[in-house]
C-alpha positions as CSV (number, residue, x, y, z in Angstrom):
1,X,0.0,0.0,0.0
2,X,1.3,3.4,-1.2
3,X,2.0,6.0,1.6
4,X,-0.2,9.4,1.1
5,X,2.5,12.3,0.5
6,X,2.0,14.7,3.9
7,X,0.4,18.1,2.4
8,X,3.6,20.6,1.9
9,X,1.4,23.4,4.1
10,X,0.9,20.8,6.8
11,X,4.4,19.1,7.1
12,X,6.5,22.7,7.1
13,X,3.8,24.1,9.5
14,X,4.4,20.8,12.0
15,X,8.6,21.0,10.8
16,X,8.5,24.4,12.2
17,X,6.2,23.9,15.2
18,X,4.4,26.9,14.2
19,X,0.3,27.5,13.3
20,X,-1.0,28.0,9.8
21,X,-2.1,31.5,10.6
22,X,2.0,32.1,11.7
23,X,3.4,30.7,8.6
24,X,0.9,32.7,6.5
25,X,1.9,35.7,7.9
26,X,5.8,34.8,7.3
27,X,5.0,33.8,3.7
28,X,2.7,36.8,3.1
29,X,-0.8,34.6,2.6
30,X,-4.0,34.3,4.4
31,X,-4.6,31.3,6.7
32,X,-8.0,30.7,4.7
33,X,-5.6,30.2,1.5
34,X,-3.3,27.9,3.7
35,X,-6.7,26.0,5.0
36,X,-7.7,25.6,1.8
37,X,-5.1,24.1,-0.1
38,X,-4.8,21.6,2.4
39,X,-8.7,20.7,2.4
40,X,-8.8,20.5,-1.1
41,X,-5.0,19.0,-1.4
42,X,-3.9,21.3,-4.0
43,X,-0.8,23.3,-4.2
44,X,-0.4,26.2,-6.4
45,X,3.1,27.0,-8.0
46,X,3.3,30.4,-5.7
47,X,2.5,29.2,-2.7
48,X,5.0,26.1,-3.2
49,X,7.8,28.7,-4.2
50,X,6.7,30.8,-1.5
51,X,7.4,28.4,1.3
52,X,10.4,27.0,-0.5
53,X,12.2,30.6,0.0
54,X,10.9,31.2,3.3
55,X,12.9,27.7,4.3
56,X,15.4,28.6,2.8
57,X,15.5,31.9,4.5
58,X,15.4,30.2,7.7
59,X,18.4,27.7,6.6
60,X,20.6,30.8,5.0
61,X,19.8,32.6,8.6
62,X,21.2,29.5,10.5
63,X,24.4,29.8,8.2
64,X,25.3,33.1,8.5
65,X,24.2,32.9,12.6
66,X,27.1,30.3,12.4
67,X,29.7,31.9,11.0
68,X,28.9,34.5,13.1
69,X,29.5,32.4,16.0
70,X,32.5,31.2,14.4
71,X,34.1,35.0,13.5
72,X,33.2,35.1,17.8
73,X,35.5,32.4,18.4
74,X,38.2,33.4,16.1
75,X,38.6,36.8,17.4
76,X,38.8,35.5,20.7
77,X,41.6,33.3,19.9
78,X,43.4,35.6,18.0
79,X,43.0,37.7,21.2
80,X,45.2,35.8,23.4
């Protein structure tokens, strides 16, 4: 038996931790949209792209948080 594919809405919204209505407001559409395509199981080309650039936002952010942290540690060995 075939495993049903977890709705992209519903499996970045649980990822995350975070409600519909929060990840509509970080992707700049209404929770009603978000509610939608999962009912009806449909996925438009914007919305898709729209989450795929808000992850990865989130993964660039983790990056440069890292080297960031990194730069920290540097200078402080250079220090001494």
């Amino acid at each position: 038996m075939e495993e049903k594919e977890i709705h992209l809405v519903k499996r970045v919204s649980k990822e995350l931790g975070i409600t519909y209505k929060e990840l509509s407001e970080k992707i700049g559409y209404s929770e009603s949209n978000l509610r939608q395509s999962v009912s009806t199981n449909k996925l438009s080309l914007q919305l898709k792209k729209a989450i795929e650039l808000y992850l990865e936002t989130i993964s660039l952010k983790k990056k440069v948080d890292e080297a960031d942290d990194f730069k920290s540690i540097l200078r402080t060995f250079i220090e001494k």
